[in-house]
N, C-alpha and C positions, 0 to 999 in steps of 0.2 A: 105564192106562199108555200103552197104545198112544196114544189121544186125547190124553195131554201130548204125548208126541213131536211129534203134529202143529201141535198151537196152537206148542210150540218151534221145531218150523221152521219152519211161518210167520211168527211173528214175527221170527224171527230175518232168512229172506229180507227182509220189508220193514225193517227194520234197514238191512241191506246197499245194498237199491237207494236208503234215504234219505241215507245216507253219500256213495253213490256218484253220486248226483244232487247230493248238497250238494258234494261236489268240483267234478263237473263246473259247477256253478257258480259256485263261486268263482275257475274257470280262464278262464270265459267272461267275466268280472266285469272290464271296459278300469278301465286306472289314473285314478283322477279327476286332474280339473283342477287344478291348487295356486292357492292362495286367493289373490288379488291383496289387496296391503297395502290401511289403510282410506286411501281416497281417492285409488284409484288407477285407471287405466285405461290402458287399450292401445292403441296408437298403430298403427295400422292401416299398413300396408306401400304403397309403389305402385312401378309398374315404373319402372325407372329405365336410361336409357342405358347403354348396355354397346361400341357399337361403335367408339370415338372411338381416335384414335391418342396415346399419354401423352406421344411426342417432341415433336410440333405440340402438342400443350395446352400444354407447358413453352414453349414458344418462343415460343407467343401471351401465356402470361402477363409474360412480359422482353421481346417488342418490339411486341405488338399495340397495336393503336388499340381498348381496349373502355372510352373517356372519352368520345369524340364529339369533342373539343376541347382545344386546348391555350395555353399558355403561347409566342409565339414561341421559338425557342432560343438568338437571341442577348441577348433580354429575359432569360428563364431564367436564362443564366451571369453577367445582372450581379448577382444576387441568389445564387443558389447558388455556389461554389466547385464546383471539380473535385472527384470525388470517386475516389480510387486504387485505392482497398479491390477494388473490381469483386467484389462478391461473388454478383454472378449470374451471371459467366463471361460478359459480354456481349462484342462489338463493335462496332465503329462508334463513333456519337457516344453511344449507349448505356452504353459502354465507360469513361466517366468521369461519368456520371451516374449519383445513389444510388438504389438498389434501389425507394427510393420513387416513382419515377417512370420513366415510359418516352418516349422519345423515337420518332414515326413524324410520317409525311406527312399532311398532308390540303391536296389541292387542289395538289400542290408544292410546300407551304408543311410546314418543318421545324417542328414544335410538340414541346412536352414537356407530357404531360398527366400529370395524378395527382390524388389517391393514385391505384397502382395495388393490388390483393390483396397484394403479397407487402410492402405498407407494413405490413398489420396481421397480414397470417400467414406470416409468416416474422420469424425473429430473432435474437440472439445468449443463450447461458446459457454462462457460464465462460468466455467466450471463443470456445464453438464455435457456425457459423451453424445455425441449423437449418430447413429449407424444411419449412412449414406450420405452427410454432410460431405461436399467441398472440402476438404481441406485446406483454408487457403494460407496455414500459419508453416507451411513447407517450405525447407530452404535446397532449390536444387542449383544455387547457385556455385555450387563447389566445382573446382576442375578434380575430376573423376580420371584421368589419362592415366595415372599413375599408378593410381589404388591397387587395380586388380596385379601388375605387374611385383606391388612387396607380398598381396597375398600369396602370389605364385609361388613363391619363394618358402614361403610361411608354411604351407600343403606340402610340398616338395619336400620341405625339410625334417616334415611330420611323418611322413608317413611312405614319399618317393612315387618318383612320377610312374610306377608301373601299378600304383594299387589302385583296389576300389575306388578307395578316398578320392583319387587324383582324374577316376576316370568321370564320377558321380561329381566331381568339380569344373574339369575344363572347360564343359559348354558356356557356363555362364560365364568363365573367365573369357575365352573368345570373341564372345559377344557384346559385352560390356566394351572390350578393348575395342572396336570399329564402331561403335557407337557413341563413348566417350567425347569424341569433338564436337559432337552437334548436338549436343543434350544440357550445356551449361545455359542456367538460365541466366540473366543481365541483372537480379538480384531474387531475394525473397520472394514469396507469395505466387508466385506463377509455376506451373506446369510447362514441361517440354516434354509430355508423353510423345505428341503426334512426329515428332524428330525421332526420339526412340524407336518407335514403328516405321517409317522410311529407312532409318539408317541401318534398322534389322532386316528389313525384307531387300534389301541392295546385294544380302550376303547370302539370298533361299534361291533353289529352282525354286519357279513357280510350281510346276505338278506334283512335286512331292515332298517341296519346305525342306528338304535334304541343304547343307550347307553348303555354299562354295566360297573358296578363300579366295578367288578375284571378286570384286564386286561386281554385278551383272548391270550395275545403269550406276550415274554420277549422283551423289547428292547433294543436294542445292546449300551450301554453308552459310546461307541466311538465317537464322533462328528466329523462329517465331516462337511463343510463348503465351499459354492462355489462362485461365482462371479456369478451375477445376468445376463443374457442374455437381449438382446434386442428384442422386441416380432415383428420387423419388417422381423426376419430372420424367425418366425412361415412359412410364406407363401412357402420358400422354402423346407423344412426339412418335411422327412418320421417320423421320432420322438423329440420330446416335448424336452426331455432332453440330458445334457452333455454325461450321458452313454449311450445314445438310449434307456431307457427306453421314455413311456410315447407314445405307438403305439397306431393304432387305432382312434376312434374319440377323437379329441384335446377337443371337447368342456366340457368331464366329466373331463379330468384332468385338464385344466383350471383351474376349479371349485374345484379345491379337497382340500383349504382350508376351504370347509363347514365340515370337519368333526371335528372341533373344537366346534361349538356351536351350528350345526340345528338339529331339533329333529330328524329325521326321514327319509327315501329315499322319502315319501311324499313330503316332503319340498324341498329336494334333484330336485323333478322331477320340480317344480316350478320353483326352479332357473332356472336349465337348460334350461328349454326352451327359457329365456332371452342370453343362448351361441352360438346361432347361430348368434343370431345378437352382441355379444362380438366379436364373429369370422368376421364377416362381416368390422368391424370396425377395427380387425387387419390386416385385408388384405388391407387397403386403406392407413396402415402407411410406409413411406420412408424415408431413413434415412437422415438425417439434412447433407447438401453439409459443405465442408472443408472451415472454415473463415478465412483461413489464404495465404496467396501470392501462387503460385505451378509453379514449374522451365516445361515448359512444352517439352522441350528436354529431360529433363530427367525421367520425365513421362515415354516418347516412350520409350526409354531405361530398364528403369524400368517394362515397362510392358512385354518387350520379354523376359527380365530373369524371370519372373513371370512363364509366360508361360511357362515356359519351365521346370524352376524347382516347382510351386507351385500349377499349375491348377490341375494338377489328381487326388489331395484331395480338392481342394477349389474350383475348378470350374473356368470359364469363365466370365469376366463381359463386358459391353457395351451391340453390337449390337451379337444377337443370343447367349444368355447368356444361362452356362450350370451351374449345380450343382449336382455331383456324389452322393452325400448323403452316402459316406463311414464311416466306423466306424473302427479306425484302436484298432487295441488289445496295451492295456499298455506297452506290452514289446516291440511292435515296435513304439510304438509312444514316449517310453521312460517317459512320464509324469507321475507325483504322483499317484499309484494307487490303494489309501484308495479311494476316492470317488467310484471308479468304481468295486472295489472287496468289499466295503460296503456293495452294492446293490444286487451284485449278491450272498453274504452270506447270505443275510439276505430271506431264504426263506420262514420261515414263512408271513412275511409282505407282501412279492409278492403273495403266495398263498392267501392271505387273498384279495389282491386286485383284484385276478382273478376268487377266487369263491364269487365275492361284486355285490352289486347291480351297481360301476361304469364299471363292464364288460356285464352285461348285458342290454334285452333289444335291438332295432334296432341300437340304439347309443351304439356301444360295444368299450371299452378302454380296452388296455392289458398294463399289464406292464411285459417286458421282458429285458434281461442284456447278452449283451455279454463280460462284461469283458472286457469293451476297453471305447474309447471316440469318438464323432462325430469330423470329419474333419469340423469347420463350417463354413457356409457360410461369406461373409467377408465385406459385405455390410457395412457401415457407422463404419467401422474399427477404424479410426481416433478417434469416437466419444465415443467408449467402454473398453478405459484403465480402471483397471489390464488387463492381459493379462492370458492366458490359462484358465484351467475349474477351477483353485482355486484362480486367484484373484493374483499370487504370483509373476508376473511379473510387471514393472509398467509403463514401455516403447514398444514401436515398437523394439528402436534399442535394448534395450533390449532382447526381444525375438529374434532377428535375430542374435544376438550375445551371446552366454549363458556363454562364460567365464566371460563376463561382469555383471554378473546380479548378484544384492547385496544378501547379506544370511539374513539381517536385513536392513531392508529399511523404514522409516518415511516420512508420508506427514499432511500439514494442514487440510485438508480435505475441505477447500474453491475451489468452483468449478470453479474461478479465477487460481487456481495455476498451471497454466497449462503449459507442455512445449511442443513446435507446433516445434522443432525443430528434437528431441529423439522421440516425438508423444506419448505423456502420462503425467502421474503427473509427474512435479516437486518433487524428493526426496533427502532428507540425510543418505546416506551411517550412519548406527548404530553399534555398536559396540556388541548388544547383545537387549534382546526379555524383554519379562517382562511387557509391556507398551501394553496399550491397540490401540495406536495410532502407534505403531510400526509394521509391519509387520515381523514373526517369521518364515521363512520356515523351522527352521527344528521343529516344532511341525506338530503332525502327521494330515494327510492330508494336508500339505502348503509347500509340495516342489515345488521348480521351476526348476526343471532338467527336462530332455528329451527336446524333440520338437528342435533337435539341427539342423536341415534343412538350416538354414540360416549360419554358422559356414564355411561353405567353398566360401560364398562370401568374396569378399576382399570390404576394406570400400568403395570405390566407386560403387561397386556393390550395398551394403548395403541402399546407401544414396539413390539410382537408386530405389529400389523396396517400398522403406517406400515412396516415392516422388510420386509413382502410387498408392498405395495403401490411401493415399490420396482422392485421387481419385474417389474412390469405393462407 
């Protein structure tokens, strides 16, 4: 009797310390990782400016010089009208010129250069302006080949190709001229910036952005075209652009529509130093709250399916808000993938930008491509129809529904036309492309396939998640 006792409390002891060691294990046991979706990866972080002033970065983006060149200004108003509106609170001769353009000195010489940033990010929705909105009621569908060639004539004839006028003009007439072919977008509402910038830097040494009239690499005459982002999502985001390119300091690529008309990485380094405080100034924007009624039961509703199915690429909003910064590859994310295999063929252009004066220097920019798109942040969603990286959706419900989504789709382009209902523009189903006010997806880069995530909600689901994303 006595010998069970003791095999029992031995055994019993070792019992106890296996327990008690299997606890303390499991207390010591750190939370794993959560599984990144398939074909995902992580967009690595880098430091970024913090010291700039946001009053001076607003005031450089409404009267700076970051074009290099301009339009004379009394050339300027025989083509433009006055404009009243002033919706950037300017003065001076600024004060009656559109948003699109800024009017500053060079050499003594009054010029009006443009676009400037707040042409494609900034803009009207129901009537109210909003600074850092997408623009997506732009039409850069125009052949532009010709333009600068009668203004030439126009400067010339004012004033003669040996003055000021003509010398404080040329650049941007130059530039314009060898970038003109590859800048026409396929209609309305889309962006051809990223053409712009190739088919400028085709024309820079790389060390010193100095111009050369051979082109130093070919450019690819495929146009891609995208839907203009909102610069309030900058403060979340490891990289600038839809493909993840545009790493590195924000502030050179910001700026990287100077290689159309500044002389020089001289001039190059002047601007910049005005981008910390541009940066400064995007970091204070947020995105314009929802103006329309919101069911707030179904908010809640809306937001656990969120959760559940859409946060591990978009992230977290409210209180202890998270943002992955993933970049999923084209074949899992299913979307169009000219934009993104554009980028990444085109290596001469990246080489060119990564042995440039915008990689160099303490302020260094990389651009790099994996062949995919960013998950993006979802902030003021409501406020940034199309939908996806090309502009080719036109709705919420839309996107959360892709058997729904038109092949040819038409809107007014009045920032009134709005439906708060679907949560996008207003459109008519078309029967076929051709129309510059028409949306064409099957012309290359503007499909709207993929991103099919939303497809296994049922409509009430549906109605549930666009009602929180509202929200955002």
């Amino acid at each position: 009797m006595k010998k069970q006792t003791i095999l029992f409390a031995t055994f019993f002891i070792l019992a106890m310390v296996y327990v008690i060691s299997s606890c303390k294990k499991d207390d010591d046991t750190q939370p794993q990782e959560p599984t990144l979706p398939t074909g995902a990866i992580e967009i690595p972080a880098t430091p970024q400016v913090t010291s700039g002033d946001a009053n001076s970065g607003w005031d450089f983006l409404r009267y700076g010089n970051y074009i290099g060149a301009g339009i004379p200004i009394n050339t300027f108003r025989l083509f433009y009208p006055d404009d009243n509106e002033n919706l950037l609170e300017r003065t001076g001769e600024n004060a009656t010129i559109t948003s699109s353009f800024n009017a500053f000195d060079i050499n003594g010489v009054t010029v009006v250069g443009g676009f400037t940033c707040m042409h494609c990010h900034s803009g009207k929705l129901n009537g109210e302006y909003i600074k850092g909105l997408g623009n997506s009621l732009l039409d850069f569908s125009g052949d532009y080949t010709g333009v600068y060639s009668l203004l030439d004539g126009v400067v010339a004839s004012q004033y003669g190709t040996s003055s000021p006028e003509w010398d404080a003009y040329a650049p941007i007439s130059r530039g314009i001229e060898v970038t003109a072919p590859y800048v026409q977008a396929p209609f309305q509402g889309v962006s051809t910036a990223a053409m712009l910038a190739v088919a400028s830097v085709a024309h820079r040494n790389p060390d010193d952005l100095s111009w050369s009239d051979t082109p130093l690499f070919t450019v690819n005459p495929n146009i891609v075209a995208s839907d203009i982002p909102p610069l309030w999502h900058l403060k979340k985001k490891n990289a600038l652009y839809y493909n993840a390119m545009g790493r590195g300091d924000f502030t050179k690529h910001l700026m990287q529509t100077i290689v159309v008309a500044i002389s020089d990485s001289t001039e190059a380094r002047t601007i910049n130093n005005n981008f910390d405080d541009v940066m400064a100034w995007i970091n204070t924007l947020e995105p314009p709250a929802y103006t329309a009624s919101i069911d707030a039961e179904l908010v809640e509703t809306g937001k656990a399916i969120f959760e559940s199915t859409c946060s591990q690429c978009h992230g977290t909003y409210g209180a202890n808000e998270t943002y992955p910064n993933l970049l999923l590859h084209w074949n899992a994310v299913g979307t169009d993938s000219a934009y993104a295999n554009y980028a990444a063929a085109e290596e001469l252009g990246r080489n060119w930008f990564n042995s440039s004066w915008f990689a160099q220097s303490d302020k260094q920019a990389e651009s790099v491509t994996d062949r995919g798109y960013i998950a993006p942040p979802l902030d003021g969603i409501w406020a940034t129809a199309p939908y996806l990286h090309n502009g080719s959706v036109p709705t919420l419900e839309d996107l959360l529904n892709s058997p729904q989504r038109p092949t040819y789709w038409k809107r007014t382009f009045e920032d009134t036309d709005y439906d708060f209902t679907k949560v996008g523009w207003n459109y008519t189903v078309e029967s076929g492309g051709g129309a510059t006010d028409i949306y064409d997806t099957t012309l290359y880069g503007c499909g709207n396939q993929g991103h099919t995530y939303g497809d296994p909600l049922d409509a009430n689901q549906r109605a549930a998640v666009i009602e929180y994303l509202k929200t955002l």
